[in-house]
N, C-alpha and C positions, 0 to 999 in steps of 0.2 A: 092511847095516851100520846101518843107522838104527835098526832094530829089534832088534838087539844092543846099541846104546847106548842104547836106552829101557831095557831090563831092566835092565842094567848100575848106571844110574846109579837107577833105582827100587828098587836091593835096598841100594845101598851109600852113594849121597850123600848129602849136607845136607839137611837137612827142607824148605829154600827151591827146592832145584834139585826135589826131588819134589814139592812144590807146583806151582813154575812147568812142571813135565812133563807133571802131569796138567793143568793149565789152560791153557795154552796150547800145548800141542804133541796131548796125549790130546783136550781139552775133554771130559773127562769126570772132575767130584768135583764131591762134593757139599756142601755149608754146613758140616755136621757134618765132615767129613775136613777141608776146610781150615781151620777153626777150632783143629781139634788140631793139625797142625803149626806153626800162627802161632803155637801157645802153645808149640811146641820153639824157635821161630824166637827168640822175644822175649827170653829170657833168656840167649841167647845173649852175650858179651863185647862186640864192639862195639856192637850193635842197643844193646842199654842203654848203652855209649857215650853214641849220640847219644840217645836217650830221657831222659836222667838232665840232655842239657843244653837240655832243650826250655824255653821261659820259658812264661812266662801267656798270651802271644800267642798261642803255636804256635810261635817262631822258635827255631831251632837254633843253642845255640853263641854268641860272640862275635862272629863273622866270615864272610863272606857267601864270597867267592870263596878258597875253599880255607883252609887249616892257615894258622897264622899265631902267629909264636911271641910276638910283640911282644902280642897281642890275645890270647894264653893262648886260642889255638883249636888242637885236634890234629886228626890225619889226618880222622876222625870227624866231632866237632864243633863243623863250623860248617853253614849253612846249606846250600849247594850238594854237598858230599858227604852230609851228613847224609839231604836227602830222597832226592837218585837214590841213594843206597846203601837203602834199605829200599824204595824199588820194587824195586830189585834183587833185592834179598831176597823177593822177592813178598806185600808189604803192597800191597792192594787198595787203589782211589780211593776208597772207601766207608768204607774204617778210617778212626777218628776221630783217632787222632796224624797221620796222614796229611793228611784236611782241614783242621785246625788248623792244621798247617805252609803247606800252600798257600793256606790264608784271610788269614795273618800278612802277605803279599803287600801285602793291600789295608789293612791298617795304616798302610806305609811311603812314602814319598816316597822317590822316586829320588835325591832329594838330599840325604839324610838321612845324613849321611858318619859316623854313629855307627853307625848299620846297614851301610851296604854297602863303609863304609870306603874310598870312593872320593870324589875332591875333587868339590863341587859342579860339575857340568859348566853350561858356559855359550855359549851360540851361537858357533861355527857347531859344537861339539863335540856337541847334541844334534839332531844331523843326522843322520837316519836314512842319506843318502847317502854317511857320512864310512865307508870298508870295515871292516867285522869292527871296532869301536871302540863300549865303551860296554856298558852292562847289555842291552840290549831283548833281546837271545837269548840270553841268558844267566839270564834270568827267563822266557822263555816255555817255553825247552828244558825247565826242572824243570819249566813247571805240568805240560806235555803229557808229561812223562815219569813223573810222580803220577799221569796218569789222567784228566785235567782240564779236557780242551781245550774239552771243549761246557761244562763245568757251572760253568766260572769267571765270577763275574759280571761285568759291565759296568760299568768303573768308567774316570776321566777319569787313570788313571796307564797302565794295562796293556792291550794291547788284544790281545786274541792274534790272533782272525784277518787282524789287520794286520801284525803280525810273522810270523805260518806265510806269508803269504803274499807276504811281504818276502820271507823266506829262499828262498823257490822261485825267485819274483825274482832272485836273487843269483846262484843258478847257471845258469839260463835264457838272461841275460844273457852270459854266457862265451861261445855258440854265435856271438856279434857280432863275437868278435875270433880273427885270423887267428893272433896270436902274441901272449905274452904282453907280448912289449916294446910293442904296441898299450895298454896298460893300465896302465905304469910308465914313472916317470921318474925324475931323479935328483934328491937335493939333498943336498949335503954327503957326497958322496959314499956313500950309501947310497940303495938303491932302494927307494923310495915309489908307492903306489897312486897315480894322479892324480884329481885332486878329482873326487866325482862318478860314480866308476868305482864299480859294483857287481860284488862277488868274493864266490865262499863262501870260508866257513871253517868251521870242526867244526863250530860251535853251531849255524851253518844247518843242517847235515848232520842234525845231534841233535833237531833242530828238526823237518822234515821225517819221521825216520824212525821218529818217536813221533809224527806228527799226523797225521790224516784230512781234515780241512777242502781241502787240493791237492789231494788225488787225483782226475784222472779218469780215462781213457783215454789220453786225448792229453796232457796233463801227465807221466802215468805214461813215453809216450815219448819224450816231451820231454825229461824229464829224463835218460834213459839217452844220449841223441843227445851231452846237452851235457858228459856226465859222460867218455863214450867220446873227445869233442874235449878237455876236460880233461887227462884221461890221457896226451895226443901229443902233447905238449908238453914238454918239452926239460927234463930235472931239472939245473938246474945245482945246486942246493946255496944259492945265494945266498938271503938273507933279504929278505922284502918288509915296509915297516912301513906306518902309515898317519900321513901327515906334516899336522898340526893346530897352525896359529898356532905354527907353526917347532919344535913338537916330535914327534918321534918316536915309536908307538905301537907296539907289538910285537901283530900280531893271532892271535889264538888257532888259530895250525896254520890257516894261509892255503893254501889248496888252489894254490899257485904255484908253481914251480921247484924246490922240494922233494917227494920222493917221499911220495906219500900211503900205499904200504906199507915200509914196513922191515926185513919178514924175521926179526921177532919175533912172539911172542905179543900183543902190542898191533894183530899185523894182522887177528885176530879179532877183537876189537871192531871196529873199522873199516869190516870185511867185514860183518859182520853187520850196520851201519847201513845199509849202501845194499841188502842184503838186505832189510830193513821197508821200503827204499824199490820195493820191488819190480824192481828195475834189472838184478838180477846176469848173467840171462839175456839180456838184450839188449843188457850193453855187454862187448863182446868182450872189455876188456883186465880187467874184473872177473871175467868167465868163466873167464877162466885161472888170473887167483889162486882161484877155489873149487874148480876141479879139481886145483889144487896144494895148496891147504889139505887138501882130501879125501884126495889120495894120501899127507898124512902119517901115515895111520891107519894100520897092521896089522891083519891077520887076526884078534890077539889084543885089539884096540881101546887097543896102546901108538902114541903119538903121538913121528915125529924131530924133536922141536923142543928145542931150547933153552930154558931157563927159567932166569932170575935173579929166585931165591928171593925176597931182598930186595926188589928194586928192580919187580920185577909186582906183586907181592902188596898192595903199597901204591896206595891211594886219593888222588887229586888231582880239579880239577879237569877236568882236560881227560880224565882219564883213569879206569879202577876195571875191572876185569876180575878180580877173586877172590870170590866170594859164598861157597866154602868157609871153614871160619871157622879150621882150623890146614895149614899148609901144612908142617906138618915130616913129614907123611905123603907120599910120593910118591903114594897110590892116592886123595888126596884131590886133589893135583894135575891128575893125570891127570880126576878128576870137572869140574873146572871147565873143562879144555881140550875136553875131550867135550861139554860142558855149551852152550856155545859153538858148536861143531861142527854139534850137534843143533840149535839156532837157525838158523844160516846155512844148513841144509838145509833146514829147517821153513819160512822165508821169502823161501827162493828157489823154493822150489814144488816139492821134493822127497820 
């Protein structure tokens, strides 16, 4: 099957999907070939989207964390969709829109609420301890997801390998606790992380599964051990926030009481993060979802899944899963779910 969807998507998808096939799944093209497809890639509608709202800096957009209609940012851009949607797209750490954008970084002040649009934070809120709250992963996720983990410099705002290896931290931690009520308590009738408590949430996830700096052996199992204990824990549905000088903080898809797949197309991306985290094969309840993702394939490489046109195809934060650039095509659809597919198989070691 794998080798069905290589053909498949090398005669018929996006210039981005046949870039990223031959380079990371083939490792084989040369300077000369991917040069030509960036130059299909680039003028494409959104890529110039966000290209056209780059400043002098390097920085995308009006607005840092997603679309934002108040700051005249669209799906595109702003800063956080802007650059992982063109790594997506497979613009290399070495392109120059690409450096530019992740150099812009060391411009800004974290507190600079004209850029990140967010109130200047003030002790105890730049507490690396306060859960899933706050930029640090949410800046380091894009550098390392640009390409950028070793080549970013050393500067007194961003430290990455203190944040990659915060985020390892974050989930490592979970293997401590028996249950998650071990980790939450109430107030105001809504349940809150308790101070202190180290949780992942996506941005570690995205964090980890675009960096190298964790990896070893035993981290690698580490991680699956804690990810598998994760999983067996009890989906009520209830929402967890992070409770900071009596307010409430909604953290970005807390790996807690809510179901980390949900039986749509969004469970590709998902799957395919702890895929780069090299985990899939060794934590039994991710094992199933890729043997289930796998059997939605046919023979003829059509996939039973469900797709809302709208509501996938669209670019968020937390979210972006369509690199095909029109979705009124069904066989362009079907590129980007295969497209996916073929990743989650490539990095699980298939």
């Amino acid at each position: 099957m794998k080798e069905k969807i290589i053909d498949f998507l090398l005669e018929i998808a996006d210039p981005s999907i046949v870039l990223r096939v031959k380079r990371e799944i083939l490792k084989n093209i040369s300077n000369e070939e991917e040069n030509e497809l960036l130059n299909k890639i680039i003028p494409q509608k959104n890529v110039q989207t966000i290209l056209q709202s780059q400043k002098p800096d390097g920085w995308f957009g009006n607005h840092f964390h997603g679309q934002s209609v108040k700051f005249g940012a669209g799906m595109y851009d702003n800063m956080e969709v802007g650059l992982r949607y063109l790594a997506e797209k497979g613009f290399p750490p070495e392109n120059e829109i690409v450096k530019k954008a992740v150099n812009s970084f060391l411009l800004k002040s974290r507190s600079d609420y004209a850029v990140y649009r967010f109130n200047n934070p003030k002790p105890p809120a730049t507490d690396y301890s306060y859960t899933a709250f706050g930029l640090y992963f949410i800046i380091c996720s894009l550098i390392v997801r640009a390409g950028h983990e070793f080549s970013f410099p050393e500067n007194e705002n961003i430290d990455i390998n203190h944040d990659v290896d915060f985020s390892f931290k974050t989930f490592a931690n979970v293997i401590n606790y028996e249950s998650p009520d071990d980790a939450i308590e109430t107030h105001r009738r809504k349940a809150n992380f308790k101070q202190g408590v180290l949780w992942p949430c996506m941005y570690d996830l995205k964090v980890l599964a675009h960096s190298k700096g964790w990896r070893s052996e035993i981290n690698v199992s580490l991680l699956a051990d804690t990810v598998s204990h994760l999983l067996s824990f009890p989906q009520t549905g209830v929402d967890v926030y992070t409770y900071i000088n009596g307010q409430f903080y909604a953290p970005c898809w807390a790996f807690i009481y809510n179901s980390i797949f949900n039986g749509t197309v969004r469970d590709f991306d998902t799957l395919e993060l702890f895929a780069r985290c090299g985990i899939v094969k060794q934590a039994a309840a991710l094992k199933m979802k890729y043997d289930e993702l796998l059997s939605l394939v046919d023979e003829n490489l059509y996939l039973n899944i469900a797709v809302d046109k709208r509501k996938d195809f669209k670019w968020g934060p937390y979210y972006g899963f369509a690199i095909e650039e029109n979705w009124k095509n069904e066989v362009k659809i079907q590129c980007d779910l295969l497209f996916r597919i073929l990743m989650i198989m490539h990095y699980t070691g298939d």
